[in-house]
C-alpha positions as CSV (number, residue, x, y, z in Angstrom):
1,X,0.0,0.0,0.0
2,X,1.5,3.9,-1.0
3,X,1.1,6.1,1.6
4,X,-0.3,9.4,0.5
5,X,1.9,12.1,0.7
6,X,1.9,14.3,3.5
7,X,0.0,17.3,3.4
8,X,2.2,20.6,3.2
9,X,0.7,23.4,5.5
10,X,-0.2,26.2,3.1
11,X,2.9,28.7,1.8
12,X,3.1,32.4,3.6
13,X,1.7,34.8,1.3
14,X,-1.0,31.9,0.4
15,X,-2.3,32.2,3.7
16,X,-2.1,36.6,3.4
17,X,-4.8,35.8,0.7
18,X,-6.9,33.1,2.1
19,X,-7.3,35.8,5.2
20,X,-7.5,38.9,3.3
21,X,-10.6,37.2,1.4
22,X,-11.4,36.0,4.9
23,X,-12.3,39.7,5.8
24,X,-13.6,40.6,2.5
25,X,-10.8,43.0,1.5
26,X,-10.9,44.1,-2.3
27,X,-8.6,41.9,-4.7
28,X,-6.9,45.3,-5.2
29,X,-6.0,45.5,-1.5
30,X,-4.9,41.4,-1.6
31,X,-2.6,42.5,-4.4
32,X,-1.2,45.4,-3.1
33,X,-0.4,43.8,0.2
34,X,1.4,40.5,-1.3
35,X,3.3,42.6,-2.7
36,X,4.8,44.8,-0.1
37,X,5.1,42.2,2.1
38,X,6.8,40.5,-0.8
39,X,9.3,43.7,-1.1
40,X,9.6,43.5,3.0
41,X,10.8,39.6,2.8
42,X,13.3,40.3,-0.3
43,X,14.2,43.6,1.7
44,X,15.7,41.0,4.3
45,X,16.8,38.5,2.1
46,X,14.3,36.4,2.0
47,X,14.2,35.7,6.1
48,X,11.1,34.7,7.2
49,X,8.5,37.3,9.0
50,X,8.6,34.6,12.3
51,X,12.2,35.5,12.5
52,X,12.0,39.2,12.3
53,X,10.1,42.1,14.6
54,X,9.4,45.7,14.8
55,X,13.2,46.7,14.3
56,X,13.1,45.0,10.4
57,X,10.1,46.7,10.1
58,X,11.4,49.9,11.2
59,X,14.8,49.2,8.4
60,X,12.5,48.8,5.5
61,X,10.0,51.4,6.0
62,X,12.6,53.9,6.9
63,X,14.8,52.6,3.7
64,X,11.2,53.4,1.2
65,X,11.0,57.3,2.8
66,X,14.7,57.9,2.8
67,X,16.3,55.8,-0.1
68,X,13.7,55.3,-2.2
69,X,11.6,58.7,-1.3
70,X,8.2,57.1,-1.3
71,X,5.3,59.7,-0.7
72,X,3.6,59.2,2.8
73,X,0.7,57.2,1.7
74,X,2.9,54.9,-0.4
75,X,4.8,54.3,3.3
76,X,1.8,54.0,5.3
77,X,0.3,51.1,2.8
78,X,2.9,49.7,3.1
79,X,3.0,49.4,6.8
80,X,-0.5,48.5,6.7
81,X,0.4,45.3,4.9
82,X,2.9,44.3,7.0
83,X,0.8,44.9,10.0
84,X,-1.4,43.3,8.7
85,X,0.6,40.3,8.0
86,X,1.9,40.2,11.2
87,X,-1.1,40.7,13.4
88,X,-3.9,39.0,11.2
89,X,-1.6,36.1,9.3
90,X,1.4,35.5,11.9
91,X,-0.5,36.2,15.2
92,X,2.0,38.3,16.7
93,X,2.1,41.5,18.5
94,X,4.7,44.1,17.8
95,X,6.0,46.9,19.9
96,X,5.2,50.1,18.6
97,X,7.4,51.4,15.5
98,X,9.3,54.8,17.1
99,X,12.2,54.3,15.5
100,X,11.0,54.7,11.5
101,X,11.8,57.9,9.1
102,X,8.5,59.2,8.3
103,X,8.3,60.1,4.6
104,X,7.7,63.4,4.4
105,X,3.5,64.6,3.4
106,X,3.5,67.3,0.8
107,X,2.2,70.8,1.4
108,X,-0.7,71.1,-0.2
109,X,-2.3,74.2,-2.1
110,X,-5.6,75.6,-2.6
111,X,-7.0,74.3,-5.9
112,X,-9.8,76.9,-5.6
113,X,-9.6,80.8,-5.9
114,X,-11.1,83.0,-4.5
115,X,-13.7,85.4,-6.4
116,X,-11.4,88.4,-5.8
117,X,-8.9,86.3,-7.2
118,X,-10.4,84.6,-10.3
119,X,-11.9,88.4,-10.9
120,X,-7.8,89.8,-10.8
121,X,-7.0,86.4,-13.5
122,X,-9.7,87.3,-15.7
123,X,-8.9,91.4,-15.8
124,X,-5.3,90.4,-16.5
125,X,-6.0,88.3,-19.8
126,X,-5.3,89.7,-23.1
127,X,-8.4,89.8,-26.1
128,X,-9.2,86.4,-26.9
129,X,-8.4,85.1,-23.8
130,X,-10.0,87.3,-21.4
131,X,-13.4,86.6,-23.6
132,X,-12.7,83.0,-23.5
133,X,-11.8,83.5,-19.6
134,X,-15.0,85.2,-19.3
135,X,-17.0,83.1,-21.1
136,X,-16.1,79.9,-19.0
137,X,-16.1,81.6,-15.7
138,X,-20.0,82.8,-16.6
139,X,-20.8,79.0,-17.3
140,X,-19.6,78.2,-14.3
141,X,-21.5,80.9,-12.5
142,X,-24.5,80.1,-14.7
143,X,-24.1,76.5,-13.3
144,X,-24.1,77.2,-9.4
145,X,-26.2,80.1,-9.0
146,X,-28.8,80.3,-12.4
147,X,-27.3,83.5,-13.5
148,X,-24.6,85.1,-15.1
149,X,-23.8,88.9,-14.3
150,X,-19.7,88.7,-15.3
């Protein structure tokens, strides 16, 4: 008689997916997660996650903001994925990160003028423009407000 072979337990990032479908995560969030957590594990060369802890996860989130200059929400996803591995997947409980470079958030402007401002815009066009200028500005005014006065 041929024994059957033994059963393998399932491989790492397998098990990422089976629990992110678990939860009901989007397949966009299952891929985005395998693969920083499979950048984290080449990051380390190829250890496994068991093996490592918050100061490996501190090293590779501080390598994306300083050596490869990641934006802040590229850094935070991809803490969230190794969180995620490691509290949801692994079962383990890590110290609070302190020790990681933050990347940096950009500044962000005002995408919307002001009606003194848009008013200074549209005196400072030139002929064509300043019709054309004018023009869109009173379909936009038309649109919010039912009239047009510009």
């Amino acid at each position: 008689m041929i024994n059957p072979p033994e059963k393998q337990p399932p491989k790492l990032l397998d098990q990422v997916r089976d629990r992110i479908r678990v939860k009901h995560y989007s397949l966009r969030t299952e891929d985005t997660y395998v693969g920083w957590i499979k950048r984290f594990i080449l990051f380390h060369n190829k250890r496994h996650p068991r093996e490592m802890g918050a100061r490996e996860i501190e090293a590779f989130l501080s390598y994306l903001a300083t050596e490869r200059d990641v934006s802040a929400s590229t850094q935070n996803q991809a803490l969230s994925a190794v969180l995620f591995l490691y509290k949801e997947v692994l079962e383990m409980q890590l110290p609070w990160l302190d020790g990681v470079t933050r990347a940096r958030k950009p500044k962000r402007l005002p995408v919307v003028l002001t009606e003194d401002e848009a008013k200074r815009v549209l005196a400072g066009l030139p002929g064509r423009w300043s019709l054309i200028g004018r023009l869109l500005s009173c379909r936009h005014s038309y649109k919010l407000s039912n009239n047009c006065t510009n």
